[in-house]
C-alpha positions in Angstrom: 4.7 -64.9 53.1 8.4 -65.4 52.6 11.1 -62.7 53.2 11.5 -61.9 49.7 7.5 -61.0 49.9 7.6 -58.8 52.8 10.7 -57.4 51.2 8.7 -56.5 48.0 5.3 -55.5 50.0 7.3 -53.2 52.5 9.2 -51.5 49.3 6.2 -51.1 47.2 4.3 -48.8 50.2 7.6 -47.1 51.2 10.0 -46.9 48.7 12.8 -47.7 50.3 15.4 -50.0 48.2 15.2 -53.6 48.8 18.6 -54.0 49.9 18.3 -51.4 52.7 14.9 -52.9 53.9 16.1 -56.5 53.6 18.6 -55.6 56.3 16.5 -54.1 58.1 14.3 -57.1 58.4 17.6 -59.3 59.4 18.0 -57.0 62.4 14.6 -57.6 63.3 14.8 -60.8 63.2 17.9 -61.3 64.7 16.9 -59.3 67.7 13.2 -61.4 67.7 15.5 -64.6 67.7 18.0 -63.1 70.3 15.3 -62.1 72.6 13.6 -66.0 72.3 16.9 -67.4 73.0 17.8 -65.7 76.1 14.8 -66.1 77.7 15.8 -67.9 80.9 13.8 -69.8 82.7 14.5 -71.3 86.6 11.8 -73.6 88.2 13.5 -73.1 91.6 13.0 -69.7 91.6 10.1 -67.7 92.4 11.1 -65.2 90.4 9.9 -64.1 86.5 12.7 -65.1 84.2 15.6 -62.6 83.4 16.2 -61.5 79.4 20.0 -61.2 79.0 19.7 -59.8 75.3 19.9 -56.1 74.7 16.4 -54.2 74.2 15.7 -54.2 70.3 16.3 -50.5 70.5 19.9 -51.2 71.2 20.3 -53.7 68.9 19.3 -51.7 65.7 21.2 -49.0 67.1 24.4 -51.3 67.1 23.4 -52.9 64.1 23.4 -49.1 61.9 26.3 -47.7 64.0 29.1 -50.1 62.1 
């Protein structure tokens, strides 16, 4: 399924417009992507690896406040 699918399947069962849901599904990707990214990962360190990128929450919240 391409974006332009899931765009269409996700407006037929909600009704949103396609232009509002096709953003939201760039900020959820975005913040997927972000999230991969900045996991960080030290071999030298006993430690679990530290994410750097803001929660998803905060990132949709930044993404609708503009």
């Amino acid at each position: 399924m391409n974006k332009q699918e899931l765009i269409e399947a996700v407006v037929a069962g909600t009704g949103e417009s396609k232009a509002s849901m096709g953003a939201n599904i760039d900020v959820i990707v975005e913040a997927v992507t972000a999230a991969g990214r900045a996991q960080r990962v030290d071999l030298a360190d006993d430690r679990p690896p530290v994410v750097e990128a803001p929660s998803i929450r905060e990132q949709w919240r930044q993404h609708f406040s503009r």
